[in-house]
C-alpha positions as a Markdown table, in Angstrom:
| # | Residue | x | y | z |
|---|---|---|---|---|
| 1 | Unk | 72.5 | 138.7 | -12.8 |
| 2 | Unk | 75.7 | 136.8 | -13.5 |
| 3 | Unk | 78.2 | 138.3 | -16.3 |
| 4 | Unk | 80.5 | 136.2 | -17.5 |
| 5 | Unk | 83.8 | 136.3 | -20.2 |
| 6 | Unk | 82.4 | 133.4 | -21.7 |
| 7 | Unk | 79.4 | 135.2 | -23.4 |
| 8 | Unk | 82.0 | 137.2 | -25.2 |
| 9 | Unk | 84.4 | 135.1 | -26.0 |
| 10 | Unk | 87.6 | 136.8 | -24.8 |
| 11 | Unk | 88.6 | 138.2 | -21.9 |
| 12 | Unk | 89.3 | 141.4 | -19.8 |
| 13 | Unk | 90.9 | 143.9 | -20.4 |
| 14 | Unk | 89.5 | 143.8 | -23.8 |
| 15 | Unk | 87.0 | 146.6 | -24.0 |
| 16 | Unk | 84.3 | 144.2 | -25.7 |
| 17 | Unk | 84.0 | 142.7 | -21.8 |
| 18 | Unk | 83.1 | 146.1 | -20.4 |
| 19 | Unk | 80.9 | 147.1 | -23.3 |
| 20 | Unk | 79.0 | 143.5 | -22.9 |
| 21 | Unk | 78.2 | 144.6 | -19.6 |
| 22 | Unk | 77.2 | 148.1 | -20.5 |
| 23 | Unk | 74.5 | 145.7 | -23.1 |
| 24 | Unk | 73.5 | 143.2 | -20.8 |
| 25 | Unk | 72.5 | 146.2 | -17.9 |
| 26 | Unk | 70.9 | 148.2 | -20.6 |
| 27 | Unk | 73.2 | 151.7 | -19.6 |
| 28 | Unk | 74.5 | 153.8 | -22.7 |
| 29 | Unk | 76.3 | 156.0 | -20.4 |
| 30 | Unk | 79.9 | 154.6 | -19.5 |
| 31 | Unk | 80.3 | 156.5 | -16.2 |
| 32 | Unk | 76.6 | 155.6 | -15.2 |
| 33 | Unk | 78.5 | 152.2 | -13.9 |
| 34 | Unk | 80.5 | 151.7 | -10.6 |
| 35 | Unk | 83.2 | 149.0 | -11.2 |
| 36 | Unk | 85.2 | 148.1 | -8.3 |
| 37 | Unk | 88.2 | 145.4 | -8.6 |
| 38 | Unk | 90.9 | 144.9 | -6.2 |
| 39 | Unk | 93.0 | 143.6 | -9.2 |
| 40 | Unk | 94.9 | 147.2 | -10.9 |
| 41 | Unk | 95.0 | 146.1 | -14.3 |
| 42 | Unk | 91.1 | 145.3 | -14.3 |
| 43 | Unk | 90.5 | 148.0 | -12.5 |
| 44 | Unk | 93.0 | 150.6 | -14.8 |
| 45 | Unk | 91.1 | 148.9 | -17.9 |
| 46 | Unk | 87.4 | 149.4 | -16.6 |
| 47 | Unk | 88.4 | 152.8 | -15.9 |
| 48 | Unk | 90.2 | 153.7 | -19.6 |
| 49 | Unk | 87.0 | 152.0 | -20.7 |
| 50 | Unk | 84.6 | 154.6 | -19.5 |
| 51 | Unk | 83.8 | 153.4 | -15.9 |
| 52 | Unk | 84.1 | 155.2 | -12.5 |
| 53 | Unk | 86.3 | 153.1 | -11.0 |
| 54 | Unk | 87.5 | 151.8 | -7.2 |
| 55 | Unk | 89.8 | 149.7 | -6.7 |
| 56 | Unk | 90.2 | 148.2 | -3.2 |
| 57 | Unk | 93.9 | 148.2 | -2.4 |
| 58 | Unk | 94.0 | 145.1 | -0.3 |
| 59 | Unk | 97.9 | 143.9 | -1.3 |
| 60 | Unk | 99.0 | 147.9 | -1.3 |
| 61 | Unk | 100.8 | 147.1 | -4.7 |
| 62 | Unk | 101.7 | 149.5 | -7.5 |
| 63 | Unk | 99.4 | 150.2 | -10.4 |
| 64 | Unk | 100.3 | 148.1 | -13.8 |
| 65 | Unk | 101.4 | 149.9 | -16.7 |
| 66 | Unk | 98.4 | 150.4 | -18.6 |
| 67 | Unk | 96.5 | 153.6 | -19.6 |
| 68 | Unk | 93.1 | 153.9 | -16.7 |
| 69 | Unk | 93.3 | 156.0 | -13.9 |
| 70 | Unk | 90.4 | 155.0 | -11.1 |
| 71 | Unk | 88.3 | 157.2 | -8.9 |
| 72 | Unk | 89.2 | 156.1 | -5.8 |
| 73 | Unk | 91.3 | 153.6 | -3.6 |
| 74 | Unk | 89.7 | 151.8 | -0.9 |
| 75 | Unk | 91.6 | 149.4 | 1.7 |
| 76 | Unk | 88.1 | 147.7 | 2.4 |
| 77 | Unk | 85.0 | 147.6 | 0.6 |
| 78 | Unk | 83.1 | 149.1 | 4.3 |
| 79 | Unk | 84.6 | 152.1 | 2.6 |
| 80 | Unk | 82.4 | 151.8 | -0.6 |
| 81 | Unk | 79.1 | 153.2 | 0.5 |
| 82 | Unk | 80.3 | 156.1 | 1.6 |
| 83 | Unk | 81.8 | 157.1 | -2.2 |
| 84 | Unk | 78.4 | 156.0 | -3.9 |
């Protein structure tokens, strides 16, 4: 399944994005969902959204300044299985 911005008409880190996904995978439950992102401020959003959140930390730079705190930082995603 392919989820695009473009179905919505506007894009991240508008919470309509994350609740279109939530509608199109048919899950009520906000933390039911595993959003990973290697960019902070998607990643920040997702998680001030509702989402358990990892972000993959592959430029080691500083979170943005926007509310979301994530579950977990990973420096590759080999290290994703073992925190789902």
């Amino acid at each position: 399944m392919i989820l695009s911005v473009e179905d919505v008409g506007i894009y991240k880190p508008s919470r309509r994005v994350y609740r279109h996904a939530m509608h199109k995978l048919q899950i009520q439950d906000a933390p039911a969902i595993c959003f990973v992102s290697a960019n902070s401020w998607d990643a920040q959003a997702a998680a001030q959204f509702g989402f358990q959140v990892v972000k993959l930390a592959r430029s080691g730079g500083q979170d943005d300044r926007i509310p979301g705190k994530v579950s977990a930082t990973i420096p590759s995603l080999s290290e994703l299985a073992a925190l789902v």
